[in-house]
ROKOL-908760 format. One line per field, with one value per residue (C-alpha): residue in three letters; x, y, z. Coordinates in steps of 0.1 Angstrom, whole numbers. Layout:
type	ALA ...;
px	X ...;
py	Y ...;
pz	Z ...;
# end
This chain:
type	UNK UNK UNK UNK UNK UNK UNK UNK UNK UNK UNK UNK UNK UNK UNK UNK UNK UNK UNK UNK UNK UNK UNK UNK UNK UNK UNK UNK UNK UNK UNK UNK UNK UNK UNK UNK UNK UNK UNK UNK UNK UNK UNK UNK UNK UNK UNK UNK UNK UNK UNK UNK UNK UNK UNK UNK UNK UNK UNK UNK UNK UNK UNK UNK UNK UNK UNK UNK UNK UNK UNK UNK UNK UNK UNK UNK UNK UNK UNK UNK UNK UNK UNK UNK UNK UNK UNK UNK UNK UNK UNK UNK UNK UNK UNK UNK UNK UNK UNK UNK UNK UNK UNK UNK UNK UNK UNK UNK UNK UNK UNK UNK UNK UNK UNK UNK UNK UNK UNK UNK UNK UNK UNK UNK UNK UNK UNK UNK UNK UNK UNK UNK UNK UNK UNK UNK UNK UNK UNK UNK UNK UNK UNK UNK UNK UNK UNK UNK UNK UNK UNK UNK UNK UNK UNK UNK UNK UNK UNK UNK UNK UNK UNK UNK UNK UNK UNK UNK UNK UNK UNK UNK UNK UNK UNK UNK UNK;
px	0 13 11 1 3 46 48 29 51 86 70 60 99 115 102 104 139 152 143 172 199 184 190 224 239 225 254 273 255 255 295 296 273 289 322 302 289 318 350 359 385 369 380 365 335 332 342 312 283 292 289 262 263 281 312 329 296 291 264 237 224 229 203 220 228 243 273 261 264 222 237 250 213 199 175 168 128 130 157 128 99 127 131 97 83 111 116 83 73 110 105 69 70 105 88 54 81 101 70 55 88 89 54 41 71 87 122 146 150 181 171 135 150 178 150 126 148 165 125 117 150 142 102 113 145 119 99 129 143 115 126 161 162 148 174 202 185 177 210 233 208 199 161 144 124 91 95 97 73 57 57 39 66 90 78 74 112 123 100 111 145 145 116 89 106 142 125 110 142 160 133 136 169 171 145 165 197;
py	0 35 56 93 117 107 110 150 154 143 165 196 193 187 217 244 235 241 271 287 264 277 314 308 292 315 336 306 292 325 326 286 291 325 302 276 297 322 301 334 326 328 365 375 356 376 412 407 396 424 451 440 407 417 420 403 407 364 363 391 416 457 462 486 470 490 472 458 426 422 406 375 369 374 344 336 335 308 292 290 278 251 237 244 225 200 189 187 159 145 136 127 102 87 85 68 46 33 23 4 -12 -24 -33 -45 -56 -72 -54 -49 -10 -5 -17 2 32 33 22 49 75 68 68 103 116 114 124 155 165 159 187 210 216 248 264 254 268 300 305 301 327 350 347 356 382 361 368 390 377 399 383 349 340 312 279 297 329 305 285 315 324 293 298 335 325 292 285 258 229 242 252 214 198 226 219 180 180 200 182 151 166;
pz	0 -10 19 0 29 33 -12 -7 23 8 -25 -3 12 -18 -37 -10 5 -33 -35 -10 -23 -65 -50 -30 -64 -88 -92 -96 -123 -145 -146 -154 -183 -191 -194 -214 -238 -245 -238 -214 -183 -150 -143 -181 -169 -138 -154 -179 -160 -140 -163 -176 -201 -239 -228 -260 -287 -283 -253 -242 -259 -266 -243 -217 -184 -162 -138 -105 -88 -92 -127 -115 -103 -138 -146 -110 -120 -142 -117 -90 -115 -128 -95 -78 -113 -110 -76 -63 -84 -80 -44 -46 -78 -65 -27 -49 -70 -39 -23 -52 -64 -28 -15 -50 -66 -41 -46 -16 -1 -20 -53 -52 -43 -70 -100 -80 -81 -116 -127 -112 -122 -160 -157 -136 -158 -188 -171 -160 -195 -206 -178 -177 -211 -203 -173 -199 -219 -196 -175 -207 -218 -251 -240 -216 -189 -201 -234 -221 -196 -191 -220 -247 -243 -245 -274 -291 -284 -299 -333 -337 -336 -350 -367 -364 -373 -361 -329 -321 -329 -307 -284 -286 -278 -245 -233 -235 -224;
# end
């Protein structure tokens, strides 16, 4: 018997104690995928997220950003939706798997929670990528948050720049990523 209460109480958890560890790393992850996208060293990294994203013409925008450490926090929005959509459902399907791999299955604790946890890993990283997507955007300054809320501002991102068939394969493959 699945026990429902502990599955919305490990989700409830799950999703709420992200959100400080999202905000505390945010910086963070706006330098790493500054790095990723541009090839720039660590302190090139640094020196244009703070003033304010273009830096060498390959990421952000000539949108005027004026210098201030309230850059490196640029995407946090999307950040909190990706991991408020993402681990939510994490905890509560990998609580819901571990108890049906063990009570119905007959699997050992060990073994349900690895192919509980492996099973909620790739439904929830499924889910994650939209807004994952939108933090890179956002973060380098490719896209602006006003222009990319929600799934349908973000589809329509991805068709404006890429097209309709471009955009699903684009699409396709950051949602397998």
């Amino acid at each position: 018997m699945i026990d429902y209460t502990k599955c919305l109480e490990a989700g409830c958890i799950g999703g709420v104690g992200a959100i400080p560890g999202t905000l505390a790393a945010q910086g963070f992850d706006v330098v790493k995928i500054r790095q990723q996208l541009t090839g720039d060293s660590l302190h090139r990294a640094i020196i244009g997220i703070y003033n304010g994203g273009g830096g060498n013409g390959r990421c952000g925008s000539s949108r005027a950003v004026h210098p201030s450490l309230f850059n490196f926090f640029a995407g946090s929005i999307p950040a909190v939706k990706q991991k408020m959509v993402t681990r939510t459902p994490m905890f509560l399907v990998s609580a819901a798997s571990v108890q049906m791999f063990e009570t119905r299955l007959g699997f050992d604790p060990t073994s349900a929670a690895f192919v509980g946890s492996a099973v909620s890993g790739y439904a929830t990283g499924f889910l994650a990528s939209p807004w994952e997507w939108q933090k890179v955007l956002v973060s380098q300054r490719v896209a602006s948050s006003a222009t990319g809320k929600g799934l349908v501002g973000l589809f329509h991102q991805v068709n404006v720049h890429h097209g309709l068939a471009g955009g699903l394969s684009c699409l396709w493959r950051r949602f397998h990523a």
